[in-house]
C-alpha positions in Angstrom: -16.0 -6.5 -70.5 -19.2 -7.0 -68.9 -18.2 -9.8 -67.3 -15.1 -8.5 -65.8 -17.9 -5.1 -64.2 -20.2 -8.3 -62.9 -17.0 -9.8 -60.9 -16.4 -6.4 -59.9 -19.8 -5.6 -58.9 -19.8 -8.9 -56.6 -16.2 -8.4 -55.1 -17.2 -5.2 -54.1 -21.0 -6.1 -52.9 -19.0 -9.2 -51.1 -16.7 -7.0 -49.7 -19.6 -4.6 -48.0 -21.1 -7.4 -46.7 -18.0 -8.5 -44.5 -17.6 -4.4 -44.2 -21.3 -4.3 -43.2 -21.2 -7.5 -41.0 -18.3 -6.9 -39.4 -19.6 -3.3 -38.3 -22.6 -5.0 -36.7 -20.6 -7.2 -34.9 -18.4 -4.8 -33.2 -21.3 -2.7 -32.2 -23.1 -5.9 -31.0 -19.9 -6.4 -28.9 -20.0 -2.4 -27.6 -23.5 -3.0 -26.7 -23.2 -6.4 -24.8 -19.7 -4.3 -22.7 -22.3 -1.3 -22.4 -24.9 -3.7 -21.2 -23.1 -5.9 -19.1 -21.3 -3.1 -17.5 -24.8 -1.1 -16.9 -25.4 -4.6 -15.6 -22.4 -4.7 -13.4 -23.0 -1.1 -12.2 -26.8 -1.8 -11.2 -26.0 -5.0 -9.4 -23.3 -2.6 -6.7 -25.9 -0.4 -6.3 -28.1 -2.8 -5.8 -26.1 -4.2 -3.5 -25.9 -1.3 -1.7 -29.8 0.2 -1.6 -31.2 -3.5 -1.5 -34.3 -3.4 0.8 -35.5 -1.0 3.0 -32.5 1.2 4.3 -32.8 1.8 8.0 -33.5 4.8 9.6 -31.0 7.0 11.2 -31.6 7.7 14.7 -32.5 10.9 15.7 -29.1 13.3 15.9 -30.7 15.9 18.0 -28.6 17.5 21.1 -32.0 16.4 23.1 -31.2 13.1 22.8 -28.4 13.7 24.4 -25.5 15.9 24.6 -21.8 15.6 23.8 -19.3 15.0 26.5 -16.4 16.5 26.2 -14.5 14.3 28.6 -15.6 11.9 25.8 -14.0 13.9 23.1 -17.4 13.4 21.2 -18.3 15.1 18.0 -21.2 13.2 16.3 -21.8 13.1 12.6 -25.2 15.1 11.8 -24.6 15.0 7.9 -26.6 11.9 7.1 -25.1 12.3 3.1 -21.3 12.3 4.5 -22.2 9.2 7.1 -23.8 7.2 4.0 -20.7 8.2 2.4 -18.2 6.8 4.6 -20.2 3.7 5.1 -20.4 2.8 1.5 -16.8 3.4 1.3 -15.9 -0.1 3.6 -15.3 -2.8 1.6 -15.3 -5.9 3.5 -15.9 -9.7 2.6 -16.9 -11.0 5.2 -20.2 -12.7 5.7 -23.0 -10.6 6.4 -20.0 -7.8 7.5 -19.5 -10.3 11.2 -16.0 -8.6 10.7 -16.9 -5.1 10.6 -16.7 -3.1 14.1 -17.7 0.3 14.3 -15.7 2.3 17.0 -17.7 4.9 18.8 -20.8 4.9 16.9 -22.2 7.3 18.6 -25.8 8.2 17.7 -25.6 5.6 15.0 -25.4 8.1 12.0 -23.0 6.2 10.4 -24.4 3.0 12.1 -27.6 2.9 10.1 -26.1 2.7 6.9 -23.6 0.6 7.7 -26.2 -2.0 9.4 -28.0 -2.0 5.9 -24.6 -3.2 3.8 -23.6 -5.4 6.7 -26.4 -6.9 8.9 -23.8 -9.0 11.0 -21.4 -5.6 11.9 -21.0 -4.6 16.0 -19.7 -1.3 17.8 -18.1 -0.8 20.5 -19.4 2.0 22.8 -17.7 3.1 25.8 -20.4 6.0 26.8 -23.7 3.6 28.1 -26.0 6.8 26.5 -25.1 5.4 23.2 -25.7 1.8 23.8 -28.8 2.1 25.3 -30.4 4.8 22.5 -28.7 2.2 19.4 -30.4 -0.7 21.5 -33.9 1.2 21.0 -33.1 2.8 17.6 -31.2 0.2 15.9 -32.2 -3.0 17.9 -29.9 -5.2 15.0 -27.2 -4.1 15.5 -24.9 -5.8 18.7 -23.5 -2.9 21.0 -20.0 -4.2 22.9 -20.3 -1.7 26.2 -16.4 -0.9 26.6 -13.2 0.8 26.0 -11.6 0.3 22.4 -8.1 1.0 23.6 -9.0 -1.7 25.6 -10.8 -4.4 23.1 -9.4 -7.6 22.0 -9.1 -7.8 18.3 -7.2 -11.1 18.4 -10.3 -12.8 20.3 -12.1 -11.4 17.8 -10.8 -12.5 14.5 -10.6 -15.9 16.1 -14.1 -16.0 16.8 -15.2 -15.0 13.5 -12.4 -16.6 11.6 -11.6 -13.0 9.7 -9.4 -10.2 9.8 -11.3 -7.2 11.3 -12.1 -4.3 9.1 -12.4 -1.3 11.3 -14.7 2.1 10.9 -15.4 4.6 12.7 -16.0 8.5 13.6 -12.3 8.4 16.2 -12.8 11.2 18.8 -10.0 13.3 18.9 -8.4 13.0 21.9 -7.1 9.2 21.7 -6.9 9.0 18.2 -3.4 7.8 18.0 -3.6 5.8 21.0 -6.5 4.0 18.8 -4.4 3.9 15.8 -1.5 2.2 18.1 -3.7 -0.2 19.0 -4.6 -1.4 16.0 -1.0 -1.7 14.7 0.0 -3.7 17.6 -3.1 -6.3 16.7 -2.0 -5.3 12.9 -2.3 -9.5 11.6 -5.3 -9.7 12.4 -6.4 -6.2 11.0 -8.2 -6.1 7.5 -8.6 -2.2 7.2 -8.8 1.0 8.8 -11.5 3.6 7.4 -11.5 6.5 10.2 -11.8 10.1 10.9 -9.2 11.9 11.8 -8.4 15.5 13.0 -7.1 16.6 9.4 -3.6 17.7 10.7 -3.4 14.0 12.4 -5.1 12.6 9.0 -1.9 14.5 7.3 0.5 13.1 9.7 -0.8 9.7 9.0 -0.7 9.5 5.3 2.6 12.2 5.0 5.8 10.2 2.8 9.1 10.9 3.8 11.1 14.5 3.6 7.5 16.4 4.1 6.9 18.3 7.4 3.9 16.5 8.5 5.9 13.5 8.9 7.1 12.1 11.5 6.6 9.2 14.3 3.1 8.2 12.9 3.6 8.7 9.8 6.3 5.9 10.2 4.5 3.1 11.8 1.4 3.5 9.9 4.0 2.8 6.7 5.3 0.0 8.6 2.5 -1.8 8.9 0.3 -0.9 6.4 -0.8 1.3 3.2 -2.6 4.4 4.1 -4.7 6.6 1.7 -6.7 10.0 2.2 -9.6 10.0 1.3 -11.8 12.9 1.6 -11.9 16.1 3.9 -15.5 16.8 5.8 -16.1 20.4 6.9 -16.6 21.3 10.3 -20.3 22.2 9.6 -21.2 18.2 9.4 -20.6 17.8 12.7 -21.9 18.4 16.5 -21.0 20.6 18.6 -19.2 21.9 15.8 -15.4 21.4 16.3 -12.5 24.1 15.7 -11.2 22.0 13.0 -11.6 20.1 9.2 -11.7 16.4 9.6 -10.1 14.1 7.4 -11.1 10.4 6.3 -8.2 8.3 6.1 -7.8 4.3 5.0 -5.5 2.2 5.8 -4.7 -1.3 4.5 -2.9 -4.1 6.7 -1.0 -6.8 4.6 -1.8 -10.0 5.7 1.1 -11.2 7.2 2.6 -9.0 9.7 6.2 -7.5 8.2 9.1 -9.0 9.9 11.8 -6.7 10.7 14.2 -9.2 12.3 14.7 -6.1 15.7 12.8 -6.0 18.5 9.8 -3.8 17.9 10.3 -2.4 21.4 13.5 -1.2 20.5 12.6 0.3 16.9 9.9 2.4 19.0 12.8 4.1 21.2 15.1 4.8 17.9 12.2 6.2 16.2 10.5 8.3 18.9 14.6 9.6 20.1 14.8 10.4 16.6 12.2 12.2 16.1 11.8 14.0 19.7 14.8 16.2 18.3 13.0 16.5 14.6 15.6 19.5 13.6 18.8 17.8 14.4 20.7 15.3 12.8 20.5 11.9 13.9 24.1 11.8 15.4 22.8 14.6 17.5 19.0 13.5 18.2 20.5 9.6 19.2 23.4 11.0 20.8 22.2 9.2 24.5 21.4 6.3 22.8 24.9 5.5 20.7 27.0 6.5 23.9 25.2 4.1 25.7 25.6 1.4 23.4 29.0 2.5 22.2 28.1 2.3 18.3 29.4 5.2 15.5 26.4 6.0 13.4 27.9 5.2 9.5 27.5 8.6 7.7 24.6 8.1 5.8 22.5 8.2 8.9 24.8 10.5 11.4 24.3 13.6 8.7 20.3 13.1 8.1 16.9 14.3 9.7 14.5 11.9 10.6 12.1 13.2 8.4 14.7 11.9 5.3 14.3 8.2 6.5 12.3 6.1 5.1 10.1 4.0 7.1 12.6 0.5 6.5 15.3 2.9 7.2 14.1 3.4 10.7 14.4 -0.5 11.1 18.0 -0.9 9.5 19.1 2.1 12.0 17.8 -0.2 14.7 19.6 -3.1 14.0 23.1 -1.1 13.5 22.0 0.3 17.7 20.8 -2.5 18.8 21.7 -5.8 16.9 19.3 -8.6 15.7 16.1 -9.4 17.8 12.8 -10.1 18.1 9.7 -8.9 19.7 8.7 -10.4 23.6 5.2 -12.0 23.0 2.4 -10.4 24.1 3.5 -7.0 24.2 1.8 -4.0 23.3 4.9 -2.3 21.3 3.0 1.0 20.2 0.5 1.8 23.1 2.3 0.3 26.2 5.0 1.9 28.5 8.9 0.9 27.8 10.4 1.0 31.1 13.7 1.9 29.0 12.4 4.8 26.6 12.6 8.0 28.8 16.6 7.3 29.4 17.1 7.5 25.5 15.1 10.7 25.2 16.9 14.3 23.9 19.3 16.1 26.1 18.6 18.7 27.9 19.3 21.4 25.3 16.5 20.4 23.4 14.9 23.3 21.6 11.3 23.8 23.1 8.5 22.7 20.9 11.1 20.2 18.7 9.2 17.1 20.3 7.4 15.0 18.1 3.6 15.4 19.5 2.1 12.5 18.4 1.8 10.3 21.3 
């Protein structure tokens, strides 16, 4: 009997042993994923903080003042600039991919200088170049006109995709936003401030009110995200309205929708410029002139019930197969054609789609 209670006593003394051992291994194995992702955690913030950060210019109105012909609002919250700064992800090497539209005064410069010491601007007001020259002497200041800037030239140059940033004024937003999806291949990413009602429009899916023609190409040619709203209160002059901060991804290779791009502008901004009406109604110019019967699942729908792809298979029933003339700027430039296809004259006021 005592025999039996000693093999007893050591199966149970073996078995807390494994019990025991076992225990100390799992919490050796929480530890080491505690410690190596406190380890991970302090190396990105490292990465971010690493080294003196440089100081942000001066935001002062006596430095000098807004133009309004310039559209500019500057970023005076040095919290919300660090912010957005932090939130570009780029690969790059030293950040020579990164281009900051319109930086202004530099508040969003500085930080962005710190995490990539190889970023430029592009400035079109000479104010700005010559204060970020003094105030930020690392950073390379392009004097010129983004709607004019060649991001092909650029991504060649530095063999990357471009990933833009930037505090957009207001009044050529989506003539910015164009221009980028017309150089879209050679676009990394998109992280921009937007008027919030634009910023809506941009990221809006299908079937909600906010969408409409740029909600459609950004869809087409890349992934957009919101991604935070900044008060009015972080900016000046102050402006009438909440901004929005708005990402958008570009694919690497550029979709192929087997239309010309020229033509899926004219169906999409026809369809659209009559936003209320059916599409049999809104393309009504456009399908006498090309003598096609819209099937019924497009003739009885609103624009804002397409889908983005939908937009290109409508295309092809108007127009046929085709591809895009080289070297054109689809989204930004003039189409000789477009006006002819627009809505007849007893459009409702105010249906237009405003984007443009």
């Amino acid at each position: 009997m005592s025999r039996e209670r000693m093999l007893l006593g050591w199966m149970m003394s073996g078995r807390n042993v494994l019990a025991t051992n076992l225990a100390q291994r799992r919490a050796a194995a929480c530890h080491g994923e505690i410690a190596r992702r406190a380890a991970l955690s302090e190396s990105v913030s490292r990465s971010l903080s690493s080294g003196p950060r440089s100081a942000v210019p001066s935001q002062s109105w006596k430095v000098y003042k807004a133009k309004q012909s310039l559209s500019q609002n500057f970023i005076v919250d040095k919290r919300i600039a660090r912010r957005i700064a932090e939130l570009l992800h780029d690969t790059s090497e030293g950040g020579k991919a990164v281009v900051e539209v319109g930086p202004g005064k530099g508040a969003i410069t500085a930080p962005l200088l710190d995490l990539y010491p190889k970023m430029r601007a592009v400035e079109i007001d000479r104010r700005s170049v010559y204060y970020l020259g003094t105030a930020l002497p690392g950073v390379r200041v392009v004097h010129g006109d983004v709607l004019q800037y060649d991001w092909k030239a650029l991504a060649a140059e530095t063999g990357e995709r471009i990933s833009v940033i930037g505090n957009l004024p207001f009044s050529v937003t989506s003539q910015i936003l164009f221009s980028l999806f017309d150089s879209a291949p050679v676009i990394r990413s998109a992280l921009v401030t937007l008027q919030l009602e634009v910023a809506q429009r941009v990221c809006a899916p299908p079937g909600k009110k906010p969408y409409g023609l740029l909600s459609v190409v950004t869809r087409l040619y890349g992934d957009p995200k919101f991604v935070f709203t900044i008060p009015a209160s972080a900016f000046r002059p102050r402006p009438d309205v909440t901004v929005g901060v708005v990402r958008v991804d570009f694919p690497a290779e550029r979709p192929r929708f087997d239309v010309s791009e020229c033509d899926l502008r004219i169906v999409i901004r026809a369809a659209f410029h009559q936003r209320r009406k059916m599409l049999r109604q809104s393309l009504k110019k456009l399908l006498a002139e090309k003598e096609v019967t819209l099937p019924e699942e497009f003739a009885t729908k609103r624009p804002e019930q397409l889908e983005p792809l939908q937009f290109v298979h409508l295309t092809r029933i108007i127009f046929g197969k085709g591809s895009t003339p080289p070297g054109v700027a689809v989204w930004r430039g003039k189409l000789q054609d477009e006006a002819r296809y627009m809505a007849s004259e007893d459009a409702a006021e105010g249906e237009g789609d405003e984007e443009e």
